[in-house]
C-alpha positions in Angstrom: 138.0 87.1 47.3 136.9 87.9 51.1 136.1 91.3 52.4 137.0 92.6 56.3 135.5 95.2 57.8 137.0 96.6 60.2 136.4 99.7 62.3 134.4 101.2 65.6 131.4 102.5 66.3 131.6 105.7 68.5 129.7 107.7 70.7 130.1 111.8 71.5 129.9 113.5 74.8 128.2 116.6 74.7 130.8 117.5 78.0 134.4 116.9 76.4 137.0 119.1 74.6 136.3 119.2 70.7 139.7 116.9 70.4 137.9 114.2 72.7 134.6 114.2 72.2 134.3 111.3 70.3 135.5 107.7 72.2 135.3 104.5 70.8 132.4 102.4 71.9 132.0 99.0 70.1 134.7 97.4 68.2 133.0 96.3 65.5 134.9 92.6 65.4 132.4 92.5 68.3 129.3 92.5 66.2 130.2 89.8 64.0 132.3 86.8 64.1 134.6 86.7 60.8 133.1 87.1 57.5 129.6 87.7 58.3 128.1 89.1 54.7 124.9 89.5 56.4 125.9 92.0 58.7 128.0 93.8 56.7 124.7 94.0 54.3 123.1 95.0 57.0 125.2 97.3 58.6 127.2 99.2 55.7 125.4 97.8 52.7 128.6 95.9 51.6 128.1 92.3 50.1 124.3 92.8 50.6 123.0 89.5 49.2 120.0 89.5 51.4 119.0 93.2 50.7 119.2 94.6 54.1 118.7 98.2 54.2 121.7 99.2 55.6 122.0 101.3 58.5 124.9 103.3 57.8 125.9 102.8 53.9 128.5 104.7 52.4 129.5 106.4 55.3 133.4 105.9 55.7 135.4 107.4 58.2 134.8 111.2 59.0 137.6 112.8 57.5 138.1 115.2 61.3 136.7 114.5 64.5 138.1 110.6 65.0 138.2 109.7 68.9 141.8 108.6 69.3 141.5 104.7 69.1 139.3 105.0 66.0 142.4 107.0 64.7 144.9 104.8 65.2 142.9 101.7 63.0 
């Protein structure tokens, strides 16, 4: 079986109102074209075959402070 990833990463202004201070910046279908295992190794340690050390494993989504797009995924 397959594995997506799908998600954003986002940046935070230090200028904005707590409710937007976080705005998507890269969708991350943007990174990779379909199924790339390698970057999800190497990005979020998922189907890490080549033993990347990933640069954001077991993070998830933060459970508060979303931007709006990221929200809506």
């Amino acid at each position: 079986m397959g594995a997506d990833i799908h998600g954003f990463v986002e940046c935070r202004s230090r200028w904005a109102e707590p409710e937007d201070a976080w705005s998507a910046a890269v969708d991350l279908d943007l990174l990779y074209l379909g199924r790339n295992y390698d970057a999800f190794g190497c990005l979020f340690g998922v189907r890490n075959h080549a033993g990347f050390a990933p640069l954001a494993a077991e993070r998830g989504a933060a459970r508060t402070d979303l931007g709006r797009r990221t929200r809506g995924v």
